[in-house]
N, C-alpha and C positions, 0 to 999 in steps of 0.2 A: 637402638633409638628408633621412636618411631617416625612412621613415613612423614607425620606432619611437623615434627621436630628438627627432620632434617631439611626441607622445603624452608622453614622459619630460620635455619641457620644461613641455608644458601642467601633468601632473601636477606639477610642482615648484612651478609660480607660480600661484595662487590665481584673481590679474588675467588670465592667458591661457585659462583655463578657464573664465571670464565671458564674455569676449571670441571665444570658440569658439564659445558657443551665443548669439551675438547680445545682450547683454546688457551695457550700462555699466560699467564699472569702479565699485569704491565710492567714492565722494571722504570727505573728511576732513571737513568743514563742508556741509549743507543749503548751495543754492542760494537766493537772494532769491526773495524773495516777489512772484507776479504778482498782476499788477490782477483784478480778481475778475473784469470781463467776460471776460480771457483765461482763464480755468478753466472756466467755462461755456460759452466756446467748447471748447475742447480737452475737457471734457465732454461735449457735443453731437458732437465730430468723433468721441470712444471707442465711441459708439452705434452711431453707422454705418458704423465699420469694425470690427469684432470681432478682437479680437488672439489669438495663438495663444498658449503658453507655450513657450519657449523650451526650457524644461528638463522637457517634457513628455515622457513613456515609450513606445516604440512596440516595442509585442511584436515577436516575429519579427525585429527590426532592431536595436534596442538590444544591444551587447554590454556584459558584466559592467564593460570597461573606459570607457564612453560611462557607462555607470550611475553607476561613479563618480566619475566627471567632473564630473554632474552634481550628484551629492549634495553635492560637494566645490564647486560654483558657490553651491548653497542654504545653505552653511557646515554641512554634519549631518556631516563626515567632514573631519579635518586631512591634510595630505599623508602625515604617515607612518602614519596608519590605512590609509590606499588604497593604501601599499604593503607592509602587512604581510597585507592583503587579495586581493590580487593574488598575491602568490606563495603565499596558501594555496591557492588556486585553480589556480597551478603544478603546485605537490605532487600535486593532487585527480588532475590531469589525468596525470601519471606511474603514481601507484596504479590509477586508472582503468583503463590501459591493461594493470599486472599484474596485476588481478583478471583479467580479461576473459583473459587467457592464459597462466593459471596454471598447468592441467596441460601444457600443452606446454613451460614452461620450468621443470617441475619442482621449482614453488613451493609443492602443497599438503603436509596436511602439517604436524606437530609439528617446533618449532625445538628443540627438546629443554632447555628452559629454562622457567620460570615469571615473572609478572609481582610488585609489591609485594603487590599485592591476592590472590595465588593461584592465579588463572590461568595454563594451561598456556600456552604463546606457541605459536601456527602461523607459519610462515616469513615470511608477509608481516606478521605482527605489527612482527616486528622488522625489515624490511626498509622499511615503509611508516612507521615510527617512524623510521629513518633519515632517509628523504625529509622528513619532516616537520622536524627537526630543523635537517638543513644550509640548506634553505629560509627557514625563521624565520632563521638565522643569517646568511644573504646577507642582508638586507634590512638589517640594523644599525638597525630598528630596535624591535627590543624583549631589553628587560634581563633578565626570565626566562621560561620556557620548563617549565609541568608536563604531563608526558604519564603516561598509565596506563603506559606499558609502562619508565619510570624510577620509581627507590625514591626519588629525593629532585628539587628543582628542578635544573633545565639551567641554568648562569647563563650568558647571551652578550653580550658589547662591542658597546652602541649607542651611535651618536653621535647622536642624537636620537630623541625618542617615549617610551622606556623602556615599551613595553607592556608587561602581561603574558600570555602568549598561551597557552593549554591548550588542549589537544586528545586525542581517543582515534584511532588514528589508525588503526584497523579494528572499525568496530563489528562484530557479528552476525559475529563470523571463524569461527567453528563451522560457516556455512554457506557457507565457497568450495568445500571439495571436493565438494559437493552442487551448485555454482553456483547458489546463491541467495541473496537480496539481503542486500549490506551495504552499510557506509557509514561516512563519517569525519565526525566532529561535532568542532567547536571553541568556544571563546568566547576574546576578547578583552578583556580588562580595563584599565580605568584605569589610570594608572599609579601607582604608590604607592613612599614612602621607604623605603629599607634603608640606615640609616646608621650604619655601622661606624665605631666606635672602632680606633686604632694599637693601643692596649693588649688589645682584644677578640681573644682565643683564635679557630683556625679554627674550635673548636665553636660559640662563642657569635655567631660573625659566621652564621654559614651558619644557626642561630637563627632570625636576627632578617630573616634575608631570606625565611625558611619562613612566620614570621607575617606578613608584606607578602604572601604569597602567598596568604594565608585571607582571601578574599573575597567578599561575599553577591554573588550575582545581580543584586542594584541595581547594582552596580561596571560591570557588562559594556558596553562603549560599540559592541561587535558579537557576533555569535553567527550560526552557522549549520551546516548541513551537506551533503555532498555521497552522493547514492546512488548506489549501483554495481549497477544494473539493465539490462533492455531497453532505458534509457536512462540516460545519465550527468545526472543533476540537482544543482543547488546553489540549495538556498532561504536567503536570509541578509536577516539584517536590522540598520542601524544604529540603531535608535532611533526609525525614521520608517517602520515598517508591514513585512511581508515581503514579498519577491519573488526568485522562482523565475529559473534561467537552465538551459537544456539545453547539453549540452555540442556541438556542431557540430563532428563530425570530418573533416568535409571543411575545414574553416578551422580549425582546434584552436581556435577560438574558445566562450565559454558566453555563449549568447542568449539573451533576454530572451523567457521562456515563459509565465510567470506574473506576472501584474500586479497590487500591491496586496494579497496573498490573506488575505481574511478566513474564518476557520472557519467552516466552517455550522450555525447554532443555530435546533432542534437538530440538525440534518444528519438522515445517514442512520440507522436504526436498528442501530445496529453498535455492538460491545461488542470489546473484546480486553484481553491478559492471558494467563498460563501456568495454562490451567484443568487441567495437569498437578499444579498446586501448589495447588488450591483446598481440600482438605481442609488443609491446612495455616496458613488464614488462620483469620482472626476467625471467631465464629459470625455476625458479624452483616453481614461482608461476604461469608459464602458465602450467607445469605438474599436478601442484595440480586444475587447474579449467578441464583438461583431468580427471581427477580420477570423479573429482564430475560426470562430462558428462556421464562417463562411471559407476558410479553407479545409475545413471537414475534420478539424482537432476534437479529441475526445472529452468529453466531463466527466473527472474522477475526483469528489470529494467525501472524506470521510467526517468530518468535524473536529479529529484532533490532530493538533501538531507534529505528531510523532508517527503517527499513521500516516497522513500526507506526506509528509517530509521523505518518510522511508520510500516509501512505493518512487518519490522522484526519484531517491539519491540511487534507484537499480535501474529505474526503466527511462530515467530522464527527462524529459519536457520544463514545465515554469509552474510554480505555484505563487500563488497571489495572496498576499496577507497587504491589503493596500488601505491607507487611513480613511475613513468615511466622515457621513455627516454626524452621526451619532455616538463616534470614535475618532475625533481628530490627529490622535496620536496613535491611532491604531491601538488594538488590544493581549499585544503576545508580548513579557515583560522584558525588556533586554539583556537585563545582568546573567537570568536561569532560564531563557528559553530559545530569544533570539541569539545573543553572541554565539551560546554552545553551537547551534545548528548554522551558525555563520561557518565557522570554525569548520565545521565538517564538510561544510559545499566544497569550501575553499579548500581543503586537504583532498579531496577528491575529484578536485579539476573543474569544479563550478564555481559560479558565483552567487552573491546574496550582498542585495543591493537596497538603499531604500529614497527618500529625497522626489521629489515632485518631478524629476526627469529620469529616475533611478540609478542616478550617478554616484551613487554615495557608498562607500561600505558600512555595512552594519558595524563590521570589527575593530571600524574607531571610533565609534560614539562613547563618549565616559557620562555614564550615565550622573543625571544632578541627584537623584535619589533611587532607593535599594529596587523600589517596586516600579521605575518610570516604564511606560509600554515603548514600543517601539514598533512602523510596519516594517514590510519587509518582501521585497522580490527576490523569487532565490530559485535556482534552476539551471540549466545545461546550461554554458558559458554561450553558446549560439542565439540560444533564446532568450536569453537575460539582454545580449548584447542587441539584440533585436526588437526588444522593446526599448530599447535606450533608443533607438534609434527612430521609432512611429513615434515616440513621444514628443522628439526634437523636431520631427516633421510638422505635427499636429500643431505644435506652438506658433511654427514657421508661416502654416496654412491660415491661425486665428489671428497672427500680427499682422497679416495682408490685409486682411477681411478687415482688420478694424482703422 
């Protein structure tokens, strides 16, 4: 049998994926009860031999598909999560390869078309939206499918799972003809009912599948994304902490790089945001990027999501996505951009906040529609909580004054 045969079996049976990393099947009923001298032995005997865990993570070795193997032996992930998991990770690794050699195959560059949202589409927009697409669709198993670069849901025949799987499937595309960094952000969702009526019109069925589609950030049972840098990265997290995998193209494999990664609070003194747009904001959030200036914080912006995001979620500080005059609702979309990267502060000991005093969690807005934007403050737990706090000052200061 071959090696990928046997991997596809493990992944299928729950029991062989126990039994892979040394570990008992579950039985149905507890075992009898021993004599309590035998406890205290077998307590005495667990002293002096120190046991290792089984399903313990080893950087540099662990690949994305051992990871979830693994998560999938601890029960944090069902079979058809870890294969709708897997083939995003497919996709990544295709797009991957046409970022990386786009001007030689004549991929940068306007597609000559726009998205729902307004967005011009660059070639690999829609080409990486492809990839993305057929991939969810091989797996059978998830029932819808919202991507930015579709006006409405993808519906696809699953025979089991019914996820629902969103993604952007080029963030920061403004910067390939520059070759600088983007990246593809996803979340995967619970699965929820769309149940059609024989009598329901194609308007009112395709409806009632759009509202199954509007779902807060609490919904998300994964979320993650992949950058397309000096190196190919995918940090993703099911529910049980983030962790990073580099993409290894000498084995087209993604390895296990980053272990556990908690944000740093409060990290580094770094701030980002489009201080191109800062006359634009609040008075009192262009006060509080003065204070940062004038406490000697750094300015690091790159112009994509996934690029900014990363660089906080290692080195820490606050990024600024805040609603302006020319964006009232801010411009990064909630269902595929913001929730996923909520998802991940908050699994890594930050926060991502948004609301005129940044008191708000991003991760229960239930969006009214697929493509609604959302802003958003997101950053070390210290400095998030610290601007919550200039803000409530500032208000405090302009209610006196008036």
């Amino acid at each position: 049998m071959s090696a990928m045969s046997v991997a596809s079996t493990v992944l299928a049976r729950p029991s062989l994926a126990r039994r892979a990393f040394g570990l008992a099947p579950r039985r149905a009923s507890r075992a009898p009860r021993r004599a309590a001298s035998v406890r205290v032995a077998a307590a005495a005997s667990s002293k002096s031999k120190p046991t290792t865990d089984p399903l313990a993570l080893t950087v540099g070795k662990d690949t994305l598909e051992t990871f979830l193997f693994k998560q999938q032996a601890r029960d944090n992930v069902d079979v058809d999560l870890s294969i709708i998991i897997n083939s995003i990770a497919v996709a990544c690794k295709k797009i991957s390869s046409l970022v990386a050699t786009a001007p030689i195959r004549g991929l940068t560059g306007m597609a000559g078309s726009s998205n729902e949202s307004g967005d011009e589409q660059k070639k690999l927009d829609v080409i990486s939206n492809d990839i993305f697409c057929e991939c969810i669709k091989d797996t059978a198993r998830s029932a819808i499918v919202v991507t930015e670069e579709e006006d409405v849901p993808v519906a696809s025949e699953a025979i089991s799972g019914d996820y629902i799987v969103t993604f952007d499937p080029i963030d920061g595309s403004s910067n390939i003809d520059a070759a600088v960094t983007t990246g593809s952000i996803f979340g995967i969702y619970s699965p929820g009912e769309c149940e059609v009526s024989l009598d329901d019109t194609p308007e009112e069925a395709m409806d009632k599948c759009l509202v199954n589609t509007r779902k807060s950030g609490e919904e998300l049972v994964c979320a993650g994304y992949v950058m397309y840098s000096s190196s190919t990265v995918a940090m993703i997290s099911v529910g049980h902490g983030v962790y990073g995998f580099t993409l290894d193209w000498t084995t087209g494999d993604f390895v296990l790089s980053h272990d556990d990664v908690k944000l740093p609070n409060p990290g580094q003194k770094i701030y980002s945001g489009n201080q191109g747009n800062v006359e634009k904001w609040a008075p009192e959030l262009r006060k509080y990027v003065d204070k940062l200036q004038e406490e000697n914080y750094s300015y690091r912006y790159i112009g994509a999501l996934v690029g900014d995001f990363h660089r906080t979620l290692l080195y820490g500080g606050i990024w600024l996505y805040p609603p302006d005059a020319s964006a009232p609702e801010g411009k990064a979309r909630l269902l595929y951009e913001v929730a996923p990267m909520g998802f991940l502060a908050e699994q890594a000991g930050g926060l991502a906040m948004w609301g005129e005093m940044a008191d708000k969690r991003v991760m229960e807005v239930v969006p009214q529609h697929i493509h609604q934007r959302s802003p958003m403050f997101c950053g070390s737990k210290d400095m998030v909580e610290g601007l919550q706090k200039f803000l409530v000052e500032e208000k405090a200061r302009a209610t006196v004054k008036a």
